[in-house]
Structure formats: structure tokens, C-alpha cells
C-alpha angles and dihedrals in degrees: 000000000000118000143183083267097050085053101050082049098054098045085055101047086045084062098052097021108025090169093049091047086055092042086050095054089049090053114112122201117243111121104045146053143191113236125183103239121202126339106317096054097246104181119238138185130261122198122183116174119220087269105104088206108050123096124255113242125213119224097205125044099267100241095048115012088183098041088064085049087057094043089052094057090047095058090046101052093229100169077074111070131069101197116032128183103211103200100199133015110204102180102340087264094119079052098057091054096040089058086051089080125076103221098065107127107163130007128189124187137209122199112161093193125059091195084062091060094041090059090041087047084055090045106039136031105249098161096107085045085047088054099035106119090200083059121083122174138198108192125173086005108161115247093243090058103044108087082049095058096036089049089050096056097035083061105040079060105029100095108109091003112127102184134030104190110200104208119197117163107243095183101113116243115268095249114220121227140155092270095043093043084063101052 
């Protein structure tokens, strides 16, 4: 499903990341899904790996999807921090309440799979993140080549900076199952 956001989003991630726009086009859906979580319809993500057997497992709390974003900054304190290394981005909802608070000054972000960002750039409007010159991103990066990227842009920052806050949700996935499907 390609939609008007999706569009905006992709014009504006072709200006800045031209190779991931085109990496994102290539993407094919097969591991995720969009759900409609609580009352108002909020959508959340749904991964399920190959493995048939395997449970799916739900990004967002299933009655408030951006509730749990705000909650996770909360915890994190992430007023705090002026540089934050945001490992995962489900849907973009932790982004919309990070750039709620004034003292952000760089923010890198770290998405392993593209075909994560292609379903956030279809939910949530990413195009002034995409042309945000304080935000950096490394999506799809190997696991071999990470620390190398991430190290690359840490330092290119990192004059004046007192603090690099490195943010990952530990909350654990809500797993999908028959009995849970059904709450």
C-alpha cells in the first residue's frame, strides 16, 4: 500500500539519501504488518519472522501505541541528552516525542531493517526528520560495519558535546498468540 505520506516521505528522503530512497523502493514486504491498536485506530507494527511457527510480535502497547513512545522517553530522560543514539524506529512515534523537547542537539538513528522504515515512512510523516540536517541515520547497515558508521558520525559531532545518550526500548515485545490475539 503506497499512500500521499509515503510519498511526501519519500521525496524528502530522495533529497538527503538518495541510496536509501532507492533501497527503500526495492524493499518488498514479507516480515511485517500494520494493526489498528485501542479505540482510535492508532496504527502499530507487526513483525513475524520466516519461521511459521514463531509468534508475531507488536511494536506499540496494544491499547495506545503512542502512549508507550511517550512513556519510553520518560523513562529515558530524554530531555536530557544533546546528542541521542536511538537504536530502532518502529513507526517514527518515539521521534515525534523526542523532537518535543528543546535541548536536542544530534540525533542518530539506527534502524537495521529498511523494510521497517518503509512501513514508518507510510504511518508517520518523516519528511522534516528526512531533511533535518542535526539527524543522521544508518539503516540496513551490516553488522560487521556498524560500529564503524556509528563511530564515524559520534565523532564528526562529538566536539563540545558532553553527553551521547544511547536510547534502546527494553521494554520486551508484546508476543502474539492465540490467547493474546483475542484480549
Amino acid at each position: 500500500m503506497k499512500n500521499g505520506l509515503y510519498e511526501k516521505n519519500l521525496s524528502a528522503l530522495k533529497k538527503r539519501y538518495p541510496y536509501l530512497a532507492e533501497r527503500i523502493i526495492q524493499c518488498r514486504d514479507s516480515d511485517y504488518r500494520i494493526s489498528r491498536s485501542g479505540n482510535n485506530g492508532t496504527q502499530n507494527l507487526i513483525y513475524r519472522s520466516g519461521d511459521q511457527y514463531a509468534p508475531e510480535i507488536l511494536f506499540y502497547h496494544p491499547i495506545n501505541p503512542k502512549k508507550s513512545a511517550k512513556d519510553f522517553f520518560e523513562k529515558h530522560n530524554a530531555e536530557t541528552g544533546r546528542f541521542i543514539v536511538l537504536m530502532g524506529m518502529g513507526l517514527g512515534y518515539h521521534l515525534s516525542e523526542l523532537f518535543r523537547g528543546k535541548c536536542l542537539k544530534r540525533l542518530l538513528i539506527i534502524e537495521k531493517d529498511p523494510e521497517c522504515l518503509k512501513w514508518a515512512m507510510e504511518a508517520s510523516d518523516l519528511s522534516e526528520l528526512f531533511n533535518n540536517p542535526s539527524v543522521d541515520m544508518v539503516v540496513g547497515c551490516p553488522e560487521e560495519e556498524l560500529f564503524v558508521n556509528i563511530h564515524r558520525i559520534i565523532v564528526s559531532y562529538a566536539f563540545g558535546l558532553k553527553e551521547v545518550k544511547i536510547m534502546v526500548d527494553s521494554a520486551p515485545p508484546l508476543m502474539l498468540t492465540r490467547t493474546t490475539a483475542m484480549i
